[in-house]
C-alpha positions in Angstrom: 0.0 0.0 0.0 1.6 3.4 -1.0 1.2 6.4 1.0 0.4 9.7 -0.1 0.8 13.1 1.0 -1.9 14.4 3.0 -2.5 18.3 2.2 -2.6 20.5 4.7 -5.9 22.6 4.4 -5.3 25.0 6.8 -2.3 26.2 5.3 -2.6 28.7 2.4 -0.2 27.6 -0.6 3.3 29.3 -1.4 3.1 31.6 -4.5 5.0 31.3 -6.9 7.6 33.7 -7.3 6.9 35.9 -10.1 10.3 36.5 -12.7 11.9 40.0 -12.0 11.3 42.4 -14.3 14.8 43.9 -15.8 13.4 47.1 -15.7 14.0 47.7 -19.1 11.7 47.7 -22.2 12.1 45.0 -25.0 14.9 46.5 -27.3 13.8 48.3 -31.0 15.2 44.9 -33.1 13.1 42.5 -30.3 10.1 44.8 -31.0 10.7 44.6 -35.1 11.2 41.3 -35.1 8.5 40.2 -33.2 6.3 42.7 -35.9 7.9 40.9 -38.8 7.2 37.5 -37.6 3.6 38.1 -36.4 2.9 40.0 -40.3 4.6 36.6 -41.8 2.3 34.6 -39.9 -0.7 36.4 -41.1 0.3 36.7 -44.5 1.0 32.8 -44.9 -2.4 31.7 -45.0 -4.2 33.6 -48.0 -0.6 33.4 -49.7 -1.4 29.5 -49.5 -5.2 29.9 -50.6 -3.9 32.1 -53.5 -1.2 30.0 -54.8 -3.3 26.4 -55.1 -6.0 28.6 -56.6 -3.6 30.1 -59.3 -2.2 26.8 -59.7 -6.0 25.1 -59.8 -6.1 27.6 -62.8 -3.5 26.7 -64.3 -3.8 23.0 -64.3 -7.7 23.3 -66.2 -6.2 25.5 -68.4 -3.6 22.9 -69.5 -6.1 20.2 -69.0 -8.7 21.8 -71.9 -6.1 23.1 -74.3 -4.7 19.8 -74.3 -7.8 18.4 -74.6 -8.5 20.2 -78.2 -5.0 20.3 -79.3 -3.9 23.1 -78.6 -0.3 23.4 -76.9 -0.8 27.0 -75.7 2.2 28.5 -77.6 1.5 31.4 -79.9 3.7 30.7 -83.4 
């Protein structure tokens, strides 16, 4: 039979130490960076939607000039 730790009830918990703050503000290339990755990160998604559309486009285009013959290439 194990034996567990009984918790005291009457006792309030220890906090947690909360991190010192260095008392000084995050530097100009943290702040830009941080701007650069959070605009990456929102431009990734429609960059993705945009790209398999074009490339949805391009595909039935292929698909129906190949279809009557055509290879695309003006002579």
């Amino acid at each position: 039979m194990r034996s567990a730790p009984v918790l005291d009830r009457d006792k309030p918990p220890e906090p947690e130490i909360p991190p010192k703050p260095t008392g000084t503000s995050a530097g100009l290339a943290h702040r830009a960076g941080a701007f650069f990755l959070r605009e990456l990160r929102e431009m990734l998604p429609p960059t993705i939607f945009f790209f398999i559309g074009f490339n949805l486009i391009v595909l039935t285009r292929a698909l129906r000039l190949r279809h009557t013959g055509h290879t695309g290439c003006v002579q």
